[in-house]
Each structure stands twice: as structure tokens, then as C-alpha cells.
LUMKEPA-303129 format. One record per residue (C-alpha): residue number from 1; x, y, z. Coordinates in Angstrom, 1 decimal, always signed. Example, Ala and Ser with C-alpha at 12.3 -4.5 7.8 and 13.67 -1.06 7.14 Angstrom:
<pts>
1|+12.3|-4.5|+7.8 $
2|+13.7|-1.1|+7.1 $
</pts>
This chain:
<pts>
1|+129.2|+211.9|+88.8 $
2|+130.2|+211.2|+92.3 $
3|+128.1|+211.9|+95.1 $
4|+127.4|+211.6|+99.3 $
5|+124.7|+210.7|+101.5 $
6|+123.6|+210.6|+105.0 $
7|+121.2|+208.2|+106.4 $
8|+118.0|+210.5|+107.5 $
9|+116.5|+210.1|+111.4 $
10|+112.9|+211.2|+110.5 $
11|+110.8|+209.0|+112.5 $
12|+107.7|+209.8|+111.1 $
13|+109.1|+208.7|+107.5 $
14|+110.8|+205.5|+109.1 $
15|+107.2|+204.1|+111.1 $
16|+105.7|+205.2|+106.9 $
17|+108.5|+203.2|+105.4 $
18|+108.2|+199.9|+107.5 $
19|+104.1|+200.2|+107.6 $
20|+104.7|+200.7|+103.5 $
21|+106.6|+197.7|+103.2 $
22|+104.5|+195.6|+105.5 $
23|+101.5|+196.3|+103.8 $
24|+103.4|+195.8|+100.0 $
25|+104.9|+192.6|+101.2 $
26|+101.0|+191.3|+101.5 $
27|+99.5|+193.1|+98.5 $
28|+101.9|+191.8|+96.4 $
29|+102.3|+188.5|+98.4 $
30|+105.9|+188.6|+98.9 $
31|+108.3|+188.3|+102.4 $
32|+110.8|+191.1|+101.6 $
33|+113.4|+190.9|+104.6 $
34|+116.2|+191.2|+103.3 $
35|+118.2|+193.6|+101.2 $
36|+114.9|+195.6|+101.1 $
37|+114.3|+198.6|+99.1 $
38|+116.2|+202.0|+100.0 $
39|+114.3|+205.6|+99.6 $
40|+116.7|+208.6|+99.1 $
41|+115.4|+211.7|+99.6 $
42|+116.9|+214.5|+97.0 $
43|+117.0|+218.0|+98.1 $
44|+116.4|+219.8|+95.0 $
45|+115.8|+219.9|+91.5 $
46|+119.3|+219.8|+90.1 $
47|+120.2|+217.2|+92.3 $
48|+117.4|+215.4|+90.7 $
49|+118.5|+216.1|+87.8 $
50|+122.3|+215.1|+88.1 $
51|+121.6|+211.7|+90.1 $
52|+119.3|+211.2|+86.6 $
53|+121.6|+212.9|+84.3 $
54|+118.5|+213.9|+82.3 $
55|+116.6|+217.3|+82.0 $
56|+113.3|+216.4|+83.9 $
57|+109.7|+218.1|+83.7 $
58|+108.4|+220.3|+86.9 $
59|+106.2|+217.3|+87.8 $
60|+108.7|+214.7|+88.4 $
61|+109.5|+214.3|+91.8 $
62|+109.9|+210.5|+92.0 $
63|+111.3|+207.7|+90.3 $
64|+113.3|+204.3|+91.2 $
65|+116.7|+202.7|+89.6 $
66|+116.9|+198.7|+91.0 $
67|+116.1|+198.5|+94.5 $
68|+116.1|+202.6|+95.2 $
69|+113.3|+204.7|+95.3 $
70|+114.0|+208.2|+94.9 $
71|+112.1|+211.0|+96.4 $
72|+112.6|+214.8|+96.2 $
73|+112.4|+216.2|+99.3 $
74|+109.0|+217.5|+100.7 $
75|+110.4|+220.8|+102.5 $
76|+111.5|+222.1|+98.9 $
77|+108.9|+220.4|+97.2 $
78|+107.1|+224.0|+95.9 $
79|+110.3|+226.0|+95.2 $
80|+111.4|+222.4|+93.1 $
81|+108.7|+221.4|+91.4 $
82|+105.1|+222.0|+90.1 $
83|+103.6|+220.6|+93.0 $
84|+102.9|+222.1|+96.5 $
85|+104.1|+221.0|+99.9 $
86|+102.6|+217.6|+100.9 $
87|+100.7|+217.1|+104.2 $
88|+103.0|+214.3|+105.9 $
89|+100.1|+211.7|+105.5 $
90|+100.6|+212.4|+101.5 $
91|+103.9|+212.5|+101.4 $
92|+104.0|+209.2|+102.8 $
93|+101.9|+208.0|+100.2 $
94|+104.0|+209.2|+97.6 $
95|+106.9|+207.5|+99.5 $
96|+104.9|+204.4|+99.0 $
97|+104.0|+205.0|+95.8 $
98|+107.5|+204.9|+94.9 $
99|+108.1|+201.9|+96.6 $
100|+104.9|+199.7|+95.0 $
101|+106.8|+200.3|+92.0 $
102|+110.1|+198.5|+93.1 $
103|+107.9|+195.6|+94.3 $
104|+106.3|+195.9|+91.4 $
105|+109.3|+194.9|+88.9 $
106|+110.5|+192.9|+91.8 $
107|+107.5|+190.8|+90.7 $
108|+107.5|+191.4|+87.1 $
109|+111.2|+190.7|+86.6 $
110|+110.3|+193.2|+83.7 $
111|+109.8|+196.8|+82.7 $
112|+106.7|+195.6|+80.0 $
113|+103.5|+196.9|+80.4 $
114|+101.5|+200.3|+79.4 $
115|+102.3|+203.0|+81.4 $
116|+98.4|+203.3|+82.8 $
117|+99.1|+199.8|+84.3 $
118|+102.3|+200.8|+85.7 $
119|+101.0|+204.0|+87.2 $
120|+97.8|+202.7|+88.3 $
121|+99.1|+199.6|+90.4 $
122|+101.3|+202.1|+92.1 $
123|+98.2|+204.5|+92.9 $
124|+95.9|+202.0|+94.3 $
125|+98.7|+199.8|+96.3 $
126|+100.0|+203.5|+98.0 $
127|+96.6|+204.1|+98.9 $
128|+96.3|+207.1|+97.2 $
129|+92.9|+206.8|+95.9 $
130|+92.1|+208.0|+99.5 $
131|+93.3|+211.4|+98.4 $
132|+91.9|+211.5|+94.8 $
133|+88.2|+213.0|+94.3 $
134|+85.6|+210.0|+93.5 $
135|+85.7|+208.9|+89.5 $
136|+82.1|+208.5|+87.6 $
137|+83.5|+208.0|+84.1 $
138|+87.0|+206.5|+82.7 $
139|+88.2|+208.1|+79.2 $
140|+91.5|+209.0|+79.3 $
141|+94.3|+206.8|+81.2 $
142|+94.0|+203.8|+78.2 $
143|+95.6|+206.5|+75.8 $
144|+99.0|+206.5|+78.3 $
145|+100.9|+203.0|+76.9 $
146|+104.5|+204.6|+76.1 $
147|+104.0|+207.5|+78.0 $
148|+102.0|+210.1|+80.1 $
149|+99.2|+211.9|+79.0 $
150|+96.7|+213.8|+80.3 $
151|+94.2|+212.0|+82.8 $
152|+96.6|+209.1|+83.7 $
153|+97.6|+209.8|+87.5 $
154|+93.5|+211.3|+87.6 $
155|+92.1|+207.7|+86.0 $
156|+94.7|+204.7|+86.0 $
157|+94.4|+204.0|+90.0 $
158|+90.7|+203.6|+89.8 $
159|+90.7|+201.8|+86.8 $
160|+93.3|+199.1|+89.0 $
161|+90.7|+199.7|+91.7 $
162|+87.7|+198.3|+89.7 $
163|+89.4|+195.4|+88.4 $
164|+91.1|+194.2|+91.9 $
165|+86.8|+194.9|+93.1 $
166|+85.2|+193.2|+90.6 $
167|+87.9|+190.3|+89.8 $
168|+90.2|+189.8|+92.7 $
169|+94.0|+190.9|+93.3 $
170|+95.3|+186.9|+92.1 $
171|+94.4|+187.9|+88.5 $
172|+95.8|+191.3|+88.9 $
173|+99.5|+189.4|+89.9 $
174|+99.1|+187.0|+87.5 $
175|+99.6|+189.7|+85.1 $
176|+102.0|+191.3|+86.5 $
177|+104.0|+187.8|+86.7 $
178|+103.5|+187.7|+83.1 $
179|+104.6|+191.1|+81.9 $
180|+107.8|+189.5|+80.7 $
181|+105.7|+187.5|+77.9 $
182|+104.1|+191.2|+76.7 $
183|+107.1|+193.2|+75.2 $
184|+104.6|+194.9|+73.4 $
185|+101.3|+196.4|+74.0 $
186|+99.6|+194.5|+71.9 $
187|+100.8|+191.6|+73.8 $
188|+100.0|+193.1|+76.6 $
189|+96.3|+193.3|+75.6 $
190|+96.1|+189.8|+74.3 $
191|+97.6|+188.6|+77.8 $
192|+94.9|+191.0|+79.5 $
193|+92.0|+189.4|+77.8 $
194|+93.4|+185.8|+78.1 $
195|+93.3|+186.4|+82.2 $
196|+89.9|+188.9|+82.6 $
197|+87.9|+187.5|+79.4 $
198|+87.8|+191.2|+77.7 $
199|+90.0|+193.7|+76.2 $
200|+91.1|+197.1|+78.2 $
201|+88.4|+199.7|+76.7 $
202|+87.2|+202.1|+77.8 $
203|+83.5|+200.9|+77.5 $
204|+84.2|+197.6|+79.6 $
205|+86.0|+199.4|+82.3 $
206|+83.0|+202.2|+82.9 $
207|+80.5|+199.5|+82.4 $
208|+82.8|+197.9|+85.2 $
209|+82.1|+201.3|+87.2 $
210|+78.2|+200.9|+87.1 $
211|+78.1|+197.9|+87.9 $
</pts>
């Protein structure tokens, strides 16, 4: 599949891109200069789709391959997908959403991890949780490890929220740095409670919440 891009004048999406990366290159404590992450936007679903060369769900609208964060475009976002337009301030985070997760395996070296840990370090570095309705109990983002279920974009971001509170952000790196010792979830849990002192449950994260 061959295909052809224009570099986008938006600058709006550029002052969101460079305050993104400014603010990733400290939450992650990297100096990302140079050959710094792209964002493509797609126009529409099947150009999604062929760039992916997979059949994708109405909810996907963003995903990265290396240094490229892919983003489908926010002026067809309702006649391409399951979700409605974006104000521009939401959009943006969904930009940056895209691009935590680059710095992400940028740090990691790896693709390891539970999917709640991979979703939720993108929602809380993006700022998202600014958008999301206030959380008093966690019961369904742990069952998300291979995949997505139901309550992991609503959950996982808050979860990473209460842990970077009540622990710090260096323990919350030092796990991501050590993803590539946890090809498995349960190495992933044993690595977990070797840095926090406790297994990911659901009963130490919400007594994490009332505390």
C-alpha cells in the first residue's frame, strides 16, 4: 500500500504539539530534541483502516507504529467513528495522549505490561483526567491485561493518578524501565509489588482512594 501526505499548517495543533512534548519530555524525564515523534492526522475511517491494514472497531481513532502517532481527524471524527466531534482543548489531549504512548515505549524499550497500565499512563500524562467525571470506587480497569474491557479508559487514568499521589512519579518510571523483565503479567505483578510493596487489587487501590 503506497500512500501521500502533506505536512498540516494548523497552528493551534502545532503550539498543542510542542506544549505536549515539552511537558512529556519532564514527566517522563527525557530531552527529546531530535528525531522527535510525528502525529499524522487520517481523514477517515478507511484510510485508517488501510494505513493499519486491519478491520478496526468504531472506537479507534488513535494508535502509534515507532515514532508516529496516528490521529483520525477531528472534523470527521462523528461521521468516522463512535465518538463525537472534540472541543479543540480535547482533541489536543487526545493528540497527547497518543504521543505519551510513544514516550512511553521510548522508555520501556518494550511493549510488556497490562493494558490498564498502558492506557492509564497515557490518560493521566495527557491530562485527560481533567475531562473525566471524579472516580469514588475502582472495579473494573484490573480485568483489562491483554485487552480492553469495559471500565478501562473510565478507571485506569485514576488508578495511575493515585499511585503517582500517594507514591511518587520515580517509582511509576522505574516500572516502566522495567517492563522488559515482565513478558508476562504475572511478571508484571511480581515486579509491581517488588517496587510499591503490594499487589495491583482492587481493594489496595480503593483503599488507596480513601486515604
Amino acid at each position: 500500500m503506497i500512500f501521500k501526505i502533506n505536512k498540516v499548517d494548523n497552528d493551534f495543533l502545532q503550539r498543542g504539539y510542542d506544549q505536549a512534548m515539552k511537558e512529556l519530555n519532564e514527566f517522563y524525564g527525557l530531552s527529546w530534541a531530535f528525531n522527535r515523534p510525528q502525529v499524522i492526522i487520517v481523514p477517515d475511517r478507511k484510510t485508517l483502516e488501510d494505513i493499519r491494514d486491519i478491520k478496526t472497531e468504531p472506537w479507534q481513532i488513535g494508535w502509534v507504529n515507532g515514532n508516529i502517532a496516528f490521529m483520525l481527524d477531528n472534523e470527521t471524527m462523528e461521521e468516522n467513528s463512535s465518538h463525537k466531534k472534540h472541543s479543540p482543548e480535547k482533541y489536543q489531549a487526545l493528540v497527547k495522549h497518543e504521543l505519551s504512548h510513544v514516550f512511553f515505549r521510548h522508555l520501556s524499550k518494550s511493549d510488556n505490561g497490562p493494558e490498564w497500565f498502558w492506557e492509564g499512563v497515557a490518560i493521566y500524562s495527557s491530562g485527560q483526567l481533567d475531562f473525566f467525571k471524579p472516580i469514588t470506587k475502582l472495579e473494573k480497569f484490573l480485568d483489562s491485561t491483554d485487552d480492553t474491557k469495559d471500565g478501562l479508559y473510565e478507571e485506569s487514568g485514576f488508578a495511575i493518578k493515585l499511585l503517582v499521589d500517594k507514591y511518587g512519579k520515580e517509582k511509576l518510571l522505574e516500572l516502566i524501565k522495567n517492563l522488559p523483565q515482565c513478558p508476562t503479567n504475572e511478571d508484571f505483578t511480581k515486579k509491581f509489588e517488588k517496587i510499591y510493596a503490594f499487589a495491583p487489587s482492587y481493594e489496595k487501590f480503593n483503599n488507596c482512594l480513601k486515604s
